[in-house]
N, C-alpha and C positions, 0 to 999 in steps of 0.2 A: 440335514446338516445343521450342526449349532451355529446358531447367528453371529456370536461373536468371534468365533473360529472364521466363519467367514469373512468379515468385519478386519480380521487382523491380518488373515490371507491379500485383502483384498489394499489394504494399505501401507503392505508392505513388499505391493510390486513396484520395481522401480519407474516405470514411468509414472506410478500415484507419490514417487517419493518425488521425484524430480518436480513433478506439477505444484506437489506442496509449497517446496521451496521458490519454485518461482513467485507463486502467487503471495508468498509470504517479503519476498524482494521488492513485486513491484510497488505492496501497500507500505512497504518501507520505503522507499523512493518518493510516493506519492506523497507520504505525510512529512517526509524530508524537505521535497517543493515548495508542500504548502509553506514551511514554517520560515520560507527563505522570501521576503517578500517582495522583490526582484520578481520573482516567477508566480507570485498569488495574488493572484487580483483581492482576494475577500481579506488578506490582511494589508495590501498594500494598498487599496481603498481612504481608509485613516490618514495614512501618508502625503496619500493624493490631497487632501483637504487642508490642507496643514501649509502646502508650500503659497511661497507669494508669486504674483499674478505680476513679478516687475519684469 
C-alpha cells in the first residue's frame, strides 16, 4: 500500500477527525486559561508581588 494513501485514509476517519478537534479545543482553552490571570498562577505570580500587605 502507498503510505500516503494510507496516511490520508487514516485521518480522514472520523473518530481521527473528532480526536483532531478535540485535542485542538482543549490546547485552545488551555492557552485561553493561561492568558486570563485569575486562573494562571505563572502570569498571575507578577500580580501577587505588586499588591500591598495593608
Amino acid at each position: 500500500m502507498d503510505p500516503k494513501k494510507t496516511l490520508t485514509w487514516f485521518f480522514s476517519l472520523p473518530s481521527v477527525r473528532y480526536a483532531q478537534i478535540f485535542i485542538v479545543m482543549a490546547f485552545d482553552l488551555l492557552t485561553l486559561s493561561n492568558l486570563y490571570p485569575k486562573h494562571s498562577s505563572y502570569i498571575a505570580r507578577p500580580f501577587l508581588l505588586w499588591q500591598d500587605n495593608q
